[in-house]
C-alpha positions in Angstrom: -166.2 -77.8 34.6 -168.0 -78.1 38.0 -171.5 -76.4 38.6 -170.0 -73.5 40.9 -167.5 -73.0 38.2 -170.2 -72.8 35.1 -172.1 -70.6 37.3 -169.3 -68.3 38.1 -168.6 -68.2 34.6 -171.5 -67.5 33.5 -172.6 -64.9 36.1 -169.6 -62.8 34.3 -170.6 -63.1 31.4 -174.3 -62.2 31.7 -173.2 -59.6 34.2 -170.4 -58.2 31.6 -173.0 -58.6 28.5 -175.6 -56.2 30.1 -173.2 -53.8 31.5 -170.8 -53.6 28.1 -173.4 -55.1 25.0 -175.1 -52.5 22.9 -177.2 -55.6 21.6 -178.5 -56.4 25.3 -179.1 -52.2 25.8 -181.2 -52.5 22.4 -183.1 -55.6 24.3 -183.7 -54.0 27.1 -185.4 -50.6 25.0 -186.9 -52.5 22.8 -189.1 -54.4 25.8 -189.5 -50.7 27.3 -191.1 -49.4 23.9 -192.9 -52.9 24.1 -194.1 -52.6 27.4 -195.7 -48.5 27.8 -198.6 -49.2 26.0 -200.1 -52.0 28.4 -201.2 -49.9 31.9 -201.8 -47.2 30.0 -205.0 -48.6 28.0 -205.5 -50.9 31.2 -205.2 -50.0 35.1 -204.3 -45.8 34.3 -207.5 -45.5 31.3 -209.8 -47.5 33.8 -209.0 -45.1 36.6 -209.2 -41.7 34.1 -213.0 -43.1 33.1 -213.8 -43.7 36.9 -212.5 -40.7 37.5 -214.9 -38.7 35.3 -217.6 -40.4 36.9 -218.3 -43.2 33.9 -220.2 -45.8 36.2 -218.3 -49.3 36.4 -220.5 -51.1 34.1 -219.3 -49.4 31.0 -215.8 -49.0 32.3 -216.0 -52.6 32.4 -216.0 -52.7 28.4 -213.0 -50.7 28.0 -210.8 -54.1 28.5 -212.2 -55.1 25.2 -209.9 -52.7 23.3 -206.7 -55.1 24.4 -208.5 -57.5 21.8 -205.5 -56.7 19.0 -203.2 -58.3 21.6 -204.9 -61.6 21.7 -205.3 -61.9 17.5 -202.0 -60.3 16.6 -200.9 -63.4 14.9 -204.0 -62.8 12.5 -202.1 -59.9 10.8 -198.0 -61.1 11.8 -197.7 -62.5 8.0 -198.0 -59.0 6.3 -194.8 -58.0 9.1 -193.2 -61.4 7.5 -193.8 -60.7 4.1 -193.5 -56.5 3.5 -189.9 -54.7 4.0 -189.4 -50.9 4.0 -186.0 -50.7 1.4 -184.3 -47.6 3.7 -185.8 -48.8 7.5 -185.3 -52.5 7.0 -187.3 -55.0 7.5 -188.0 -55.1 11.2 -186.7 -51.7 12.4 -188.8 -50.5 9.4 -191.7 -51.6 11.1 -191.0 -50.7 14.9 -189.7 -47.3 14.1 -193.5 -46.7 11.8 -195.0 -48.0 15.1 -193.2 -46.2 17.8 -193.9 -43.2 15.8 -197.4 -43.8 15.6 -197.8 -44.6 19.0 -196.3 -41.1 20.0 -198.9 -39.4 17.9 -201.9 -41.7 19.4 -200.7 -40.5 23.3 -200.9 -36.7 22.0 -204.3 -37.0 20.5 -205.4 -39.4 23.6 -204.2 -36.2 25.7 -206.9 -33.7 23.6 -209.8 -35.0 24.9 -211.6 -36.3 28.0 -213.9 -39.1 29.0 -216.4 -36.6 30.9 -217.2 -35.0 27.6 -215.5 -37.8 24.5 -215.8 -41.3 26.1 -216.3 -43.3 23.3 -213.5 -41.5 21.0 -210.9 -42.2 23.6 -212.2 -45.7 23.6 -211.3 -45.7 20.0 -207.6 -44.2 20.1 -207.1 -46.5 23.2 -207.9 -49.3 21.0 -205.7 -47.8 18.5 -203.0 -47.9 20.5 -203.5 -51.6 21.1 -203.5 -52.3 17.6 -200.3 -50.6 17.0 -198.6 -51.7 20.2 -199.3 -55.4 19.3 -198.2 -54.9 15.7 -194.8 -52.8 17.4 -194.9 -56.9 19.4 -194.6 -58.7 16.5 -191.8 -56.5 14.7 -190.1 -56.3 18.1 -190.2 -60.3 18.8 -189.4 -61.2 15.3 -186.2 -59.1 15.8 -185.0 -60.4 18.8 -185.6 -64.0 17.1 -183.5 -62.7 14.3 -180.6 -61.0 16.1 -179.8 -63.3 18.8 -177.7 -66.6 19.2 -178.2 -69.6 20.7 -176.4 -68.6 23.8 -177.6 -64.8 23.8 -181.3 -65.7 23.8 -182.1 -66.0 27.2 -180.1 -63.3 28.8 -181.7 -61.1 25.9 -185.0 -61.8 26.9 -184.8 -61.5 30.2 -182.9 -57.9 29.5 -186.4 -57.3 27.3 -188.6 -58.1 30.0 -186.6 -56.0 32.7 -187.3 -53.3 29.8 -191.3 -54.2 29.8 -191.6 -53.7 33.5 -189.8 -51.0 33.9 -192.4 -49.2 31.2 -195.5 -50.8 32.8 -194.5 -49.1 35.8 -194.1 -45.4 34.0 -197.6 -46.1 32.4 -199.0 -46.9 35.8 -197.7 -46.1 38.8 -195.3 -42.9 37.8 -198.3 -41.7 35.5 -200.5 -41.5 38.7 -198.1 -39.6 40.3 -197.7 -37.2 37.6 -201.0 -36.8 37.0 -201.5 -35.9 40.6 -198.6 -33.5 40.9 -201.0 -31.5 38.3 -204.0 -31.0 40.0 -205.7 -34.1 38.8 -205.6 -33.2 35.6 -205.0 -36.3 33.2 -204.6 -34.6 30.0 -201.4 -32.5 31.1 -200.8 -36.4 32.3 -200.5 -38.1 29.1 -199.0 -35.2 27.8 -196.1 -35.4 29.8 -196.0 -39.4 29.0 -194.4 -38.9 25.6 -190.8 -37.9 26.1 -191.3 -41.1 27.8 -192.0 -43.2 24.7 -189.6 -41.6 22.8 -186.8 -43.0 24.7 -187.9 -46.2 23.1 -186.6 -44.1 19.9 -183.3 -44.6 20.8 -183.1 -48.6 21.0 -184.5 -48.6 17.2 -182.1 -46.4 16.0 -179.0 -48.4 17.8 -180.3 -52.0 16.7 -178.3 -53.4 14.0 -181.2 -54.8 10.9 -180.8 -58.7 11.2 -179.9 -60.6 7.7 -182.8 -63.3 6.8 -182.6 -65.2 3.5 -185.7 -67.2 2.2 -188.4 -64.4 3.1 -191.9 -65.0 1.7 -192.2 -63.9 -1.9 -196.3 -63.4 -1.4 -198.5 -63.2 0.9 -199.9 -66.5 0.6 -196.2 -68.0 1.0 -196.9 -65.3 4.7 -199.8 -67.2 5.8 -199.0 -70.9 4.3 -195.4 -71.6 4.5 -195.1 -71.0 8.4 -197.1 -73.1 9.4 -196.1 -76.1 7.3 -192.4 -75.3 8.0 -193.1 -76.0 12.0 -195.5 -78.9 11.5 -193.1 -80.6 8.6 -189.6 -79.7 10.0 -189.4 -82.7 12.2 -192.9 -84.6 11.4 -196.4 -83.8 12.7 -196.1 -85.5 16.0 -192.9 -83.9 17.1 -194.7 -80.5 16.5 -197.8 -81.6 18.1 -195.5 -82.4 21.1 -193.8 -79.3 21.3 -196.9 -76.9 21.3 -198.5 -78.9 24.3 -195.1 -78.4 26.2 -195.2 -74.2 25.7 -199.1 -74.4 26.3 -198.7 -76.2 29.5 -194.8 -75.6 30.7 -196.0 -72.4 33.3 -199.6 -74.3 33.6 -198.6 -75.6 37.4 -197.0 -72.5 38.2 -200.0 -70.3 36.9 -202.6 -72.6 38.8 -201.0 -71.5 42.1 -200.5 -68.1 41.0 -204.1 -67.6 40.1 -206.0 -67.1 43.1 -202.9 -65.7 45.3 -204.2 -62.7 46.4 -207.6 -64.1 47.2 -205.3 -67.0 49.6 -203.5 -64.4 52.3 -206.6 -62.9 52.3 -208.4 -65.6 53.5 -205.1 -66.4 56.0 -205.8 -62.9 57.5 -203.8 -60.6 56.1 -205.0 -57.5 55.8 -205.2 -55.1 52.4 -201.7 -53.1 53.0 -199.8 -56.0 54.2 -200.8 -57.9 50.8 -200.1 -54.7 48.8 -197.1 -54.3 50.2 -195.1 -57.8 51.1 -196.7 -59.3 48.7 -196.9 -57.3 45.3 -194.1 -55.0 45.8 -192.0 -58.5 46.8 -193.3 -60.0 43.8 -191.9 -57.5 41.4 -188.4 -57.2 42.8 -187.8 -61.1 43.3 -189.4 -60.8 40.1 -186.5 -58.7 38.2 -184.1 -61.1 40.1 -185.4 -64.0 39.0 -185.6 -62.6 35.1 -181.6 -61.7 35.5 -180.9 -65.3 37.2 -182.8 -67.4 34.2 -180.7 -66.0 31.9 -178.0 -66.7 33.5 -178.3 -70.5 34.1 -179.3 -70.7 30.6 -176.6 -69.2 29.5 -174.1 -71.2 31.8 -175.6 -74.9 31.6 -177.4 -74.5 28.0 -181.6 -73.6 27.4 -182.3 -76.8 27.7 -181.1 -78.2 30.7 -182.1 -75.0 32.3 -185.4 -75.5 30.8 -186.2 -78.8 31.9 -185.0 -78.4 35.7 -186.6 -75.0 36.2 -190.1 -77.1 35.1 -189.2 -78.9 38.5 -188.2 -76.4 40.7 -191.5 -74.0 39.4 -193.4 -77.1 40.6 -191.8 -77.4 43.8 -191.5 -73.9 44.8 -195.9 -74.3 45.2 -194.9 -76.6 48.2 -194.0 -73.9 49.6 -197.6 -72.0 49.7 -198.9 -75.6 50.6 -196.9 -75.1 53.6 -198.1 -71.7 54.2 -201.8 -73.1 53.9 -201.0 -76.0 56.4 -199.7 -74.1 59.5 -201.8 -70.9 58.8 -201.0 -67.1 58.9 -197.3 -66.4 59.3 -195.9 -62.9 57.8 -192.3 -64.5 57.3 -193.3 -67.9 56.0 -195.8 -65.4 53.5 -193.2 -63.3 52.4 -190.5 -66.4 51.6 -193.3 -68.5 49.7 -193.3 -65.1 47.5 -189.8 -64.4 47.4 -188.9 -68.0 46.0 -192.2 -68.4 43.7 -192.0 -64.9 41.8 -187.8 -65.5 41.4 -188.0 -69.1 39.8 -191.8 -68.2 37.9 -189.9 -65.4 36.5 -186.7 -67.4 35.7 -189.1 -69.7 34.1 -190.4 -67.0 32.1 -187.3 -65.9 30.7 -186.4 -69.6 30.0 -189.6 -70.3 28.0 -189.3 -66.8 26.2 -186.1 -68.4 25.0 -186.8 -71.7 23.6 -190.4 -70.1 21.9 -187.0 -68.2 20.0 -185.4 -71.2 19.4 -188.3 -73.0 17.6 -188.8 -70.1 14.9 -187.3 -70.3 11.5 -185.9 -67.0 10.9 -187.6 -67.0 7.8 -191.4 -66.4 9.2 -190.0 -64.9 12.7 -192.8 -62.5 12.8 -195.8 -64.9 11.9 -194.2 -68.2 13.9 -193.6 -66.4 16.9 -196.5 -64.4 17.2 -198.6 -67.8 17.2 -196.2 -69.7 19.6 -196.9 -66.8 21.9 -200.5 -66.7 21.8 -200.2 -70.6 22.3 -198.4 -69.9 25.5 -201.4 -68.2 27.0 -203.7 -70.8 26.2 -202.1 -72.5 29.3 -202.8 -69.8 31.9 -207.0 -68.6 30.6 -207.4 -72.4 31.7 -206.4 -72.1 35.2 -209.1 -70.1 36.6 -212.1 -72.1 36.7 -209.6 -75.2 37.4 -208.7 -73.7 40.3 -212.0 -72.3 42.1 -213.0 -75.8 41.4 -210.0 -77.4 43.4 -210.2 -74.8 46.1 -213.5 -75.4 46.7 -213.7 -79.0 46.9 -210.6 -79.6 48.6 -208.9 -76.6 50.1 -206.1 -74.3 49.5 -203.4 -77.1 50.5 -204.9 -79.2 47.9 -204.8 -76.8 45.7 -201.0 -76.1 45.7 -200.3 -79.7 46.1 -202.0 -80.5 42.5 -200.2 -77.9 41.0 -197.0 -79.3 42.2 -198.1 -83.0 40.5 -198.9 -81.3 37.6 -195.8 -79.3 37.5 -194.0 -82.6 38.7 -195.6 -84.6 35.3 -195.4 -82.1 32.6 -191.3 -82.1 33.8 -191.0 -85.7 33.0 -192.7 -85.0 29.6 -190.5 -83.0 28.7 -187.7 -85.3 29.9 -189.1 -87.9 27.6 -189.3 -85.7 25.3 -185.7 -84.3 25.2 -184.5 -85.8 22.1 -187.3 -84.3 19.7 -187.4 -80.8 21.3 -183.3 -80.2 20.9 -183.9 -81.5 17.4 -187.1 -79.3 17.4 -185.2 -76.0 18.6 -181.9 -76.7 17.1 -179.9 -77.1 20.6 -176.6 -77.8 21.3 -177.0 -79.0 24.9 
């Protein structure tokens, strides 16, 4: 079968598969019940504090309470290791959270950060905790539920779901909460028929079928780790977490100081907001739908290892932009094509982090692999002021391409042990 013949093929399929699958509808709630906390204890509970005339300083300590997001894998083995008999043992857990969360929104909306700043602190840190504990259910179910082949398009599904939320926590919220006469309270009120839409996705899932599950909580804590490390020796394993920490490093280096770069080109604050976010996020869903696709079509894998390459080149194209200076078309291409293959990247990577759990310690496995993942991207700030500085914003974006360019042949070298790793077929 010919590439334009795979690709047809497996356009249909992913197109048919989101249109006709209740399993990628349940993806796609899931990430939306996933995704509502996250602007609303960020960008929306910064703005209600500023708002009430809370000076920045201490509004600066409120992106503390996203902590539990960071450290979720500290409690992920009691989600491994406790079931509820009637829920199951994943929707048990997402439906207690989604629950929870509902009742944390109403008694966020009874109080206000003019007169109760530090108890709305406290629930929004709540909300955190519960959110990234909702995570860890949801991830280990998607690890449970979906094939080989489904994995992919289901994450990218999820992730169109966890946009699609941020933006009702942050942009529509604003707009709501304007439409009443400032008045954030009747705001978050009006938030939770929102969450309970994510209701529905719980209720439709099908519970996945795990054997082996941790008899104690010490089998929770031990056994996941020395399944990864021992399923295909030590240095296999060792090989395979510095691929996920550093697979989106390149791309993440020349994302990092992007807005900061047309700045200094001479574009102005609406131009950037505009072309250049509002770009972002649409080549962004695009580029989530098209990764799952191709993996899908040509195998994770393959897709995996030449959209490492592509993410790498696609930051010649801001080198470019850096070379010949400010050009609005040139600007808005160099988004275009780096948002749609990061995001196809991101989708990808979601993927094979699925393929490496055992289904057995889903929960536990994947919320570490996950946090790993970031570990990758906290590095590329100073890294990057540092480059920038030195030797310019071409520079900049060329060493991200190298970098991108190298941790591609890695995993090229590596191909044997991380099929064996993930369990691939091709």
């Amino acid at each position: 079968m010919n590439f334009s013949t795979q690709l047809k093929a497996a356009t249909i399929d992913s197109i048919k598969g989101i249109l006709t699958s209740r399993k990628m509808l349940v993806m796609f709630l899931l990430g939306y019940s996933s995704g509502l906390p996250l602007m609303l204890t960020a960008s929306s509970l910064l703005l209600w504090y500023k708002e009430a005339g809370i000076s920045i300083q201490d509004i600066g300590l409120l992106s503390l309470v996203a902590i539990p997001y960071t450290i979720k894998y500290l409690w992920s083995p009691v989600i491994d290791r406790i079931s509820f008999k009637y829920l199951g043992r994943r929707k048990g857990w997402i439906l207690l959270m989604q629950l929870i969360l509902i009742f944390c929104v109403f008694l966020l909306s009874q109080f206000s950060p003019s007169s109760s700043p530090v108890m709305i602190a406290i629930i929004a840190l709540a909300i955190c905790f519960f959110s990234a504990t909702q995570d860890i259910a949801i991830n280990a179910y998607q690890t449970e539920i979906l094939n080989e082949d489904e994995r992919a398009l289901g994450s990218s599904v999820s992730v169109l779901g966890y946009r699609v939320a941020m933006m009702v926590t942050g942009a529509l919220l604003l707009i709501i909460v304007e439409y009443f006469d400032n008045n954030w309270n009747k705001g978050m009120q009006a938030l939770i028929p929102f969450f309970t839409i994510g209701l529905l996705g719980t209720l439709l899932a099908k519970e996945a079928k795990v054997t082996n599950q941790p008899k104690t909580f010490v089998d929770a804590v031990i056994l996941p780790f020395y399944d990864f490390f021992t399923r295909r020796g030590i240095w296999v394993a060792t090989v395979m977490l510095l691929i996920i920490v550093f697979y989106k490093f390149s791309d993440a280096l020349a994302f990092s100081l992007n807005t900061v770069f047309f700045s200094e080109l001479g574009f102005d604050k609406t131009t950037i907001a505009v072309s250049y976010k509002f770009n972002a996020l649409i080549f962004t869903f695009i580029g989530l739908v098209l990764g799952g696709m191709l993996a899908k079509g040509f195998g994770l894998f393959r897709t995996f290892l030449w959209l490492s390459v592509l993410m790498a080149t696609a930051n010649l194209m801001y080198m470019w932009l850096a070379l010949i200076g400010k050009s609005y078309y040139l600007m808005v291409l160099s988004v275009a094509i780096e948002y749609m293959i990061g995001a196809m990247g991101t989708a990808v990577l979601v993927a094979m982090i699925m393929s490496l759990v055992n289904k057995s310690f889903s929960a536990t496995q994947f919320a570490v692999l996950s946090s790993i993942d970031s570990l990758g991207r906290v590095l590329v700030g100073p890294m990057a002021g540092w480059i920038q500085t030195h030797w310019g914003w071409s520079a900049l974006f060329f060493v991200s391409f190298a970098i991108g360019i190298a941790i591609a042949f890695g995993i090229w070298r590596a191909r044997r042990q991380i099929m064996l790793m993930a369990n691939l077929h091709g």
